[in-house]
N, C-alpha and C positions, 0 to 999 in steps of 0.2 A: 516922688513917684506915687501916685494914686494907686490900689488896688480892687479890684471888683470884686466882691465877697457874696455867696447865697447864703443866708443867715437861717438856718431852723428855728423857728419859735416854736416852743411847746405850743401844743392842740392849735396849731394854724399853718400856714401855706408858706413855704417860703420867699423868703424876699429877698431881691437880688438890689446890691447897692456899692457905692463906692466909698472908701474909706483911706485915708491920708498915711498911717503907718498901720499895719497890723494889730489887734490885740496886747497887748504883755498879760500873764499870768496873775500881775496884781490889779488890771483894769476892775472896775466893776461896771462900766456902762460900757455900750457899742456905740458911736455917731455913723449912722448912716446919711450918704448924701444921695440925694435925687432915687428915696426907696421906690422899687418898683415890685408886680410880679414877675414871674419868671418869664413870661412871655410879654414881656412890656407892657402892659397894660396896670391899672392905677390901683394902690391896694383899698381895701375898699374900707379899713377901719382909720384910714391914715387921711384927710383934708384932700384933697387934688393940689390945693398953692400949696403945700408946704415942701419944702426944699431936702429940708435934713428930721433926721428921725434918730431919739435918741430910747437908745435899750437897756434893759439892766440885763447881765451875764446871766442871774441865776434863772432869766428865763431861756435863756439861749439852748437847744438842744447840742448842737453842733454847728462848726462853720465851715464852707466849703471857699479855698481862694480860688480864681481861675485866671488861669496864665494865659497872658495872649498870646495868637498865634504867633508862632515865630516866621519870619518871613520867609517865602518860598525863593530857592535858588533861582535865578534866572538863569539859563542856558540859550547863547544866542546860537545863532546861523555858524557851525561846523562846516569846515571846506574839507572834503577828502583829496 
């Protein structure tokens, strides 16, 4: 299971990216896959071809996961 993560870098812009297991507390680098900005669009210090983007932690400010939606109930056609 893949996870989507926005990654805080010290003094720059977040970047939203996916990653294969979470963090562990002894990592010292992040791999991000297919890094983006927030609003999709291409980061501008990172190549446009390049796929994965790799970070070291002690730059990382915080990381935020996001969960995907969960899926909505369907409720069909009720007969009274």
């Amino acid at each position: 299971m893949s996870y989507t993560l926005i990654v805080h870098i010290a003094n720059a812009e977040p970047i939203v990216g996916e990653v294969d297991e979470l963090p562990k507390p002894t990592d010292s680098l992040i791999i991000l896959h297919e890094p983006r900005q927030r609003d999709g669009k291409e980061v501008p210090y990172i190549d446009r071809e390049s796929m994965v983007a790799i970070f070291p932690i002690h730059r990382i400010s915080f990381i935020e996961v996001i969960t995907p939606l969960e899926e909505e109930e369907i409720i069909g056609f009720v007969r009274e």
